[in-house]
TIKEKOL-113101 format. One line per 2 residues: for each residue y, z, x of C-alpha. Coordinates in Angstrom, 1 decimal, m for minus. Layout:
<rs>
Y:Z:X ~ ...;
</rs>
This chain:
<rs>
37.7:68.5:9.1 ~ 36.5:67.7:5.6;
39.2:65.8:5.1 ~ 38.6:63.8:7.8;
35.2:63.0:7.1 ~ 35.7:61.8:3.3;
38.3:59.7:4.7 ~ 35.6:57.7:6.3;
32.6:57.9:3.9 ~ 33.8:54.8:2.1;
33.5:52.8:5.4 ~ 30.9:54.6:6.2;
29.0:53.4:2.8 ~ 30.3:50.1:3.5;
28.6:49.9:7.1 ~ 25.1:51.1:5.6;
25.3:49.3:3.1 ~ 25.8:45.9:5.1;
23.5:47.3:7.5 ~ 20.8:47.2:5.0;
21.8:44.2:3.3 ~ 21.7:42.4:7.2;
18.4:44.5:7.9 ~ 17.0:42.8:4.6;
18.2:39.2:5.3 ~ 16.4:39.0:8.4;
13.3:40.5:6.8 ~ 13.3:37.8:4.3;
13.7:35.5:6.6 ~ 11.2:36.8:8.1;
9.1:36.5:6.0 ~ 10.1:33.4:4.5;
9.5:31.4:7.7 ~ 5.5:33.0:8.2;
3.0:30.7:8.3 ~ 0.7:29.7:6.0;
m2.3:27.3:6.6 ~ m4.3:25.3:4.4;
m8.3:24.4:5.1 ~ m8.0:21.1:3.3;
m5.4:18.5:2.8 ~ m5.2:18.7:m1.1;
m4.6:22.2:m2.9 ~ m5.0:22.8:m6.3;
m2.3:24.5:m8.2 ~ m4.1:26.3:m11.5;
m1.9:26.8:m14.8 ~ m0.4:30.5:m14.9;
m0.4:30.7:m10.9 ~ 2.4:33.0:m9.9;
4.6:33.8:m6.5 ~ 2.6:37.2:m6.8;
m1.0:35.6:m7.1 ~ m0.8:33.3:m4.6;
0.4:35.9:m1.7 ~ m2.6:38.0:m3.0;
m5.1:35.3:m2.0 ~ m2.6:34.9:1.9;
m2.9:38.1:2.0 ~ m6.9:38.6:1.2;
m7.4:35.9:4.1 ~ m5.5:37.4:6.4;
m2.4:35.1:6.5 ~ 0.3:37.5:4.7;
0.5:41.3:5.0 ~ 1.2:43.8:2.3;
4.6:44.0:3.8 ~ 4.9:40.4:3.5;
3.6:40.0:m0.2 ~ 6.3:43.0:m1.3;
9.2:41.4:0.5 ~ 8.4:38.4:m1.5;
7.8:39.9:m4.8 ~ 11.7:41.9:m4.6;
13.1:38.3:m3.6 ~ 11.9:36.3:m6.5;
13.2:39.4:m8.8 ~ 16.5:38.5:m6.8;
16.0:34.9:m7.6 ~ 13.6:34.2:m10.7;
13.8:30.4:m10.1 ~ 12.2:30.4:m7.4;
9.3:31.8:m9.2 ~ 8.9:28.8:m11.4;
5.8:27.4:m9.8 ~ 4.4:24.0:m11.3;
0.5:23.5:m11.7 ~ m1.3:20.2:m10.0;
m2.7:18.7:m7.3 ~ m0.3:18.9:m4.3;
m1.2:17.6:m0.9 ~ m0.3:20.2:1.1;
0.0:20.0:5.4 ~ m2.3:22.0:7.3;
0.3:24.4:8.5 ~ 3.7:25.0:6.7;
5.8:27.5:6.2 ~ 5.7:30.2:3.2;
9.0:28.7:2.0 ~ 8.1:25.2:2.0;
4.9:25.7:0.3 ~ 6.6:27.6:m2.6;
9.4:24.4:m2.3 ~ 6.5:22.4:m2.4;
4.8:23.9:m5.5 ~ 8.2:24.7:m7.4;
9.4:20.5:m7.2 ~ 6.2:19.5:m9.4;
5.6:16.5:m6.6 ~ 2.0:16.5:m7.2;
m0.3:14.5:m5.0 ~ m0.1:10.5:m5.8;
m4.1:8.9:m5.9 ~ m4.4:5.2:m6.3;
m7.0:2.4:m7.2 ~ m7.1:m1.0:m6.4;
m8.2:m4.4:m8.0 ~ m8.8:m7.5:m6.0;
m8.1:m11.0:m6.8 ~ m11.6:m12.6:m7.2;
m13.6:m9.6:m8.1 ~ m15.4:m9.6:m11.7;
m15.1:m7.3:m14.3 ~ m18.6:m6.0:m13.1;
m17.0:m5.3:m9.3 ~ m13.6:m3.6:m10.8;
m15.9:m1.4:m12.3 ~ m17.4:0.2:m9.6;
m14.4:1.1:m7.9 ~ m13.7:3.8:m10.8;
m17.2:5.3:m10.7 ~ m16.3:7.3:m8.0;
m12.4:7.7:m8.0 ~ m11.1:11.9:m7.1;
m9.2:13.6:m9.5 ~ m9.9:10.9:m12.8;
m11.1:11.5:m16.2 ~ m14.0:9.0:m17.0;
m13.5:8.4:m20.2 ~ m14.3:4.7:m20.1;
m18.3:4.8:m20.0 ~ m18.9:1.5:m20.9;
m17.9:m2.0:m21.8 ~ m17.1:m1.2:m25.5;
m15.1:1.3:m24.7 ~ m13.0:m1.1:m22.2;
m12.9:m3.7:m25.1 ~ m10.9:m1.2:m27.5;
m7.8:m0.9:m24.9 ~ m7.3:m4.8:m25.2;
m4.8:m6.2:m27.4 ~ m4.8:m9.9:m27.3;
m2.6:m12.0:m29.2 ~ m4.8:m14.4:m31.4;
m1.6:m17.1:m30.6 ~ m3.3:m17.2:m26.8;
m6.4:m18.3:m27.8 ~ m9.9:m17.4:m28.8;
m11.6:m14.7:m26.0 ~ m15.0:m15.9:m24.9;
m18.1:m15.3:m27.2 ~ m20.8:m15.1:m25.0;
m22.5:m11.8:m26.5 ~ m22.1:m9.9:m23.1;
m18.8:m7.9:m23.6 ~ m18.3:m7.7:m19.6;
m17.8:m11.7:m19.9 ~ m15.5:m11.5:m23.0;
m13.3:m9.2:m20.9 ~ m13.3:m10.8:m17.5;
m9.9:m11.7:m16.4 ~ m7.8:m9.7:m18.9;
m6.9:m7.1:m15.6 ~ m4.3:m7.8:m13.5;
m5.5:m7.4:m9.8 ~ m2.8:m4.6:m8.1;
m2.5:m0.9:m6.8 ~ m2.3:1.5:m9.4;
m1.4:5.0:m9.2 ~ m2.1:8.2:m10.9;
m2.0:11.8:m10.8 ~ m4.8:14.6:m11.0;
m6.4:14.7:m14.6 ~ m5.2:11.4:m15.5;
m7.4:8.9:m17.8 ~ m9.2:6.5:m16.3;
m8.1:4.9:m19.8 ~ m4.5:4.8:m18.8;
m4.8:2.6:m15.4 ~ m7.3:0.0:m17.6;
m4.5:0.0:m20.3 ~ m1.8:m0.9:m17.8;
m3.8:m3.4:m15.9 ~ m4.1:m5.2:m19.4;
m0.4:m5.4:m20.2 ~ 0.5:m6.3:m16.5;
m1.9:m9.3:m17.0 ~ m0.4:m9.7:m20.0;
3.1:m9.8:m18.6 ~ 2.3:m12.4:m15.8;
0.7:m14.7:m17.9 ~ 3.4:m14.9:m20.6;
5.4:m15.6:m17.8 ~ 4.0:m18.3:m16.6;
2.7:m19.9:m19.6 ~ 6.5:m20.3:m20.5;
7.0:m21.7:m16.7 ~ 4.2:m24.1:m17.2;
4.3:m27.7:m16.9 ~ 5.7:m29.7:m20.3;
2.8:m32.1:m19.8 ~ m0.1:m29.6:m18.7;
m3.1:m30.8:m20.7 ~ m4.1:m26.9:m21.7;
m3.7:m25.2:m24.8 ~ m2.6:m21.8:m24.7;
m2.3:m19.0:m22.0 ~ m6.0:m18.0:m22.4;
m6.9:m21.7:m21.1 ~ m4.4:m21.1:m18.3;
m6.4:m17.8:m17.3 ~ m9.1:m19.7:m17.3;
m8.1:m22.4:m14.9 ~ m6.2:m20.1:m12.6;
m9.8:m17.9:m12.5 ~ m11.1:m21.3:m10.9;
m8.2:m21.7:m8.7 ~ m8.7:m18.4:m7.1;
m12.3:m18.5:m6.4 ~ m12.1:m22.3:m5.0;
m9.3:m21.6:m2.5 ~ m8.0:m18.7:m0.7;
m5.2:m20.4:0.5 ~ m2.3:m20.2:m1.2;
m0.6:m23.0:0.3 ~ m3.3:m25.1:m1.4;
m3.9:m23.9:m4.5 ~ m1.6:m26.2:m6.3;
m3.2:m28.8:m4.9 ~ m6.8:m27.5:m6.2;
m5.3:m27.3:m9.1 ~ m4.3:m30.6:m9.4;
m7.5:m31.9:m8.8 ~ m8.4:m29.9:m12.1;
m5.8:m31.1:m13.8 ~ m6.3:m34.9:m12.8;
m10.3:m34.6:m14.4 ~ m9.4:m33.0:m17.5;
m7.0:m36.0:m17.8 ~ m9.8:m38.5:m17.4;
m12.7:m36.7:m19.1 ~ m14.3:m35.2:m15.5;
m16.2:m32.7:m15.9 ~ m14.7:m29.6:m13.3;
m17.7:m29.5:m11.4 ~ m16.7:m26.1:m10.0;
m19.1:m24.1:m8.1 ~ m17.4:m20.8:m8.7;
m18.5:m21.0:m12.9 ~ m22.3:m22.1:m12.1;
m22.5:m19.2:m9.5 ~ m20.3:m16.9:m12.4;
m23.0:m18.1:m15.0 ~ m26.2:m17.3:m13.3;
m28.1:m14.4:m14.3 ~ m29.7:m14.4:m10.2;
m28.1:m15.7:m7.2 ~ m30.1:m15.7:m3.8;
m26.5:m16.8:m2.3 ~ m27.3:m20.6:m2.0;
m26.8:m22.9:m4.8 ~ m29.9:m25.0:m5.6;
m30.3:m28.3:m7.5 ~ m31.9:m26.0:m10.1;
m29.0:m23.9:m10.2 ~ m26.4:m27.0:m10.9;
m29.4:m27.9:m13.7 ~ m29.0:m24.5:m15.6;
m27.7:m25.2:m19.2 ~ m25.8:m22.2:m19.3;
m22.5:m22.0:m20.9 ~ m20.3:m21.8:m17.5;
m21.8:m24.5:m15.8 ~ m19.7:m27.5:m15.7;
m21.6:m29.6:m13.8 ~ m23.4:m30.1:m17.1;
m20.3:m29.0:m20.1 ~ m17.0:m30.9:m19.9;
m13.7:m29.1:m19.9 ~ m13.2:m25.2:m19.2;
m15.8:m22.4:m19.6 ~ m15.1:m20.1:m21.8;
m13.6:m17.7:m19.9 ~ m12.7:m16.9:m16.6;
m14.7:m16.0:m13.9 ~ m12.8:m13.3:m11.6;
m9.2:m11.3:m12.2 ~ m6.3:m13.5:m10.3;
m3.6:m13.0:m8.6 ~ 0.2:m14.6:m9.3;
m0.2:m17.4:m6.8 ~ m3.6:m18.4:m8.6;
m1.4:m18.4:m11.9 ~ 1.7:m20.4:m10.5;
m0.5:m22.8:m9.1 ~ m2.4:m23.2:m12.5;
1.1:m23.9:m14.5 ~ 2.6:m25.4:m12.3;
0.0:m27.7:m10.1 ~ 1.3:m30.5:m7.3;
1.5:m34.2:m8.6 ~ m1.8:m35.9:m7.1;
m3.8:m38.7:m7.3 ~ m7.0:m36.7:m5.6;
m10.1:m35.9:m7.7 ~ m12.3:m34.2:m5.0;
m11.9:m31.3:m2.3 ~ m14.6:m30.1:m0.1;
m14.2:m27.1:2.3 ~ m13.6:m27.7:6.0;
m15.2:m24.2:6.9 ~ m12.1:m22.7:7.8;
m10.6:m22.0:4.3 ~ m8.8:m25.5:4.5;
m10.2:m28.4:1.8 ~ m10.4:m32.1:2.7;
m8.6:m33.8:m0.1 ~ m9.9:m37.5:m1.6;
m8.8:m39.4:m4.3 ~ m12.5:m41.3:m4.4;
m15.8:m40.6:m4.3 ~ m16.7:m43.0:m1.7;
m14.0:m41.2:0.5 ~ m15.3:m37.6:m0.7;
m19.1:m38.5:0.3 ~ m18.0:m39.2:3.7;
m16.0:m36.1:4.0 ~ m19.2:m34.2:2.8;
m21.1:m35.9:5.1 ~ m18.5:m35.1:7.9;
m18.2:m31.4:7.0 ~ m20.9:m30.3:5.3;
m24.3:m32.0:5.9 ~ m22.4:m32.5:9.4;
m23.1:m28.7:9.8;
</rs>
């Protein structure tokens, strides 16, 4: 009889053995597949948070049991990589499943935030979309600050000296989406906005026009900073630009609404004879050539457009009132399509 049964305890030992092993899968799986949910849509992961800590908080709000937290703890012993939890912001689903928020916090795919800078704003209007940005260190607190992340090569041209340092810096942004992660420096998205502007205006300067009466890219920033604020529509713009080009050839002044409105220390929103009167530096309705800086960040078609403008004979434009312009190669012809469209209205 005894030999009989120590014939079978191997298989015996075998059957308990996968028993248990089967009785354990399906535990972990168990467990595995409990659900965990999350009061807000962002969830931040601390430095030093472990497999261990975070099933004591499920557990302490009623989500995991004691049974649940110990099964876990013997399976990450089994499997220590799956313990290697990475700290950040993660944006997390309201409900998931205990193994896909540890998949979640073990890939390091931390929560993507993003800012954006519109074509035609001023420095002054880029601003205030940082003040109030989640998940950003300020540490730009002012205009001087922003001044030492700009490199400018002196070979593109002298940077406006006006004495306010939100003037000498207008334009140097290019207008996009950036990107960024928890804790990053509000330093690092102004220091890439430089070098993309600095990138798409290399890039056209050496696409511009051999006869374009400007002198460097900083002149082309300029003009294109006109370009922008005079005409939203792109299919236009080289023809605004034109214009430009065609008074700078004959010693026009611009006469640009955009830089007396840019220059004014108060606007009521209406542009008075007063206003076009006002001596200051960006009004050139009284200065020939450009101002001496731009007036607004702008966007790639503003810059194509201002290397490359259309062959014209036209030397005014006046708005329609639908974002079109009525083109005129003389006064005479522009005074009647003021008359028409303007004092018409």
């Amino acid at each position: 009889m005894l030999k009989r049964v120590l014939a079978w305890l191997p298989l015996l030992v075998v059957l308990i053995i996968v028993l248990l092993y089967s009785g354990w899968q399906q535990l972990t799986t168990s467990t595995l597949a409990k659900t965990v949910t999350f009061s807000d849509s962002l969830y931040t992961l601390k430095a030093g948070t472990s497999v261990r800590s975070l099933c004591r908080d499920w557990q302490q709000q009623q989500q995991l049991t004691v049974i649940d937290c110990y099964v876990l703890k013997l399976y990450v012993k089994q499997q220590p990589k799956l313990a290697q939890l990475q700290q950040g912001v993660y944006r997390v689903p309201s409900q998931s499943s205990l193994s896909e928020a540890l998949a979640l916090f073990r890939s390091g795919k931390v929560a993507q935030f993003s800012v954006t800078l519109i074509e035609g704003e001023t420095l002054a209007q880029s601003w205030q979309r940082f003040v109030d940005l989640p998940y950003l260190i300020q540490d730009i607190d002012s205009s001087d600050k922003l001044a030492e992340l700009i490199s400018w090569p002196e070979a593109w041209g002298t940077l406006a000296q006006t004495g306010r340092v939100e003037q000498e810096l207008e334009g140097l942004f290019y207008p996009d989406t950036y990107f960024y992660t928890a804790n990053s420096k509000a330093s690092d998205i102004w220091r890439r906005a430089h070098q993309a502007l600095k990138t798409e205006l290399e890039r056209y300067w050496q696409q511009r026009q051999s006869t374009l009466p400007l002198q460097n890219p900083y002149e082309l920033l300029i003009m294109a900073s006109i370009i922008e604020k005079e005409s939203g529509l792109a299919s236009e713009r080289a023809l605004v630009s034109s214009v430009f080009i065609n008074r700078i050839q004959s010693n026009m002044r611009l006469q640009t609404d955009p830089t007396v409105i840019y220059g004014l220390t108060e606007y009521s929103g209406r542009i008075t004879r007063a206003n076009l009167r006002d001596p200051h530096r960006y009004n050139t309705y009284r200065h020939h050539g450009l101002p001496p800086g731009p007036i607004s960040l702008v966007s790639r078609s503003a810059l194509i457009a201002a290397a490359q403008p259309e062959i014209s004979d036209y030397f005014y434009f006046v708005s329609r009132g639908d974002g079109s312009h009525v083109f005129s190669q003389s006064l005479e012809q522009h005074n009647a399509a003021v008359k028409k469209y303007i004092l018409g209205k």
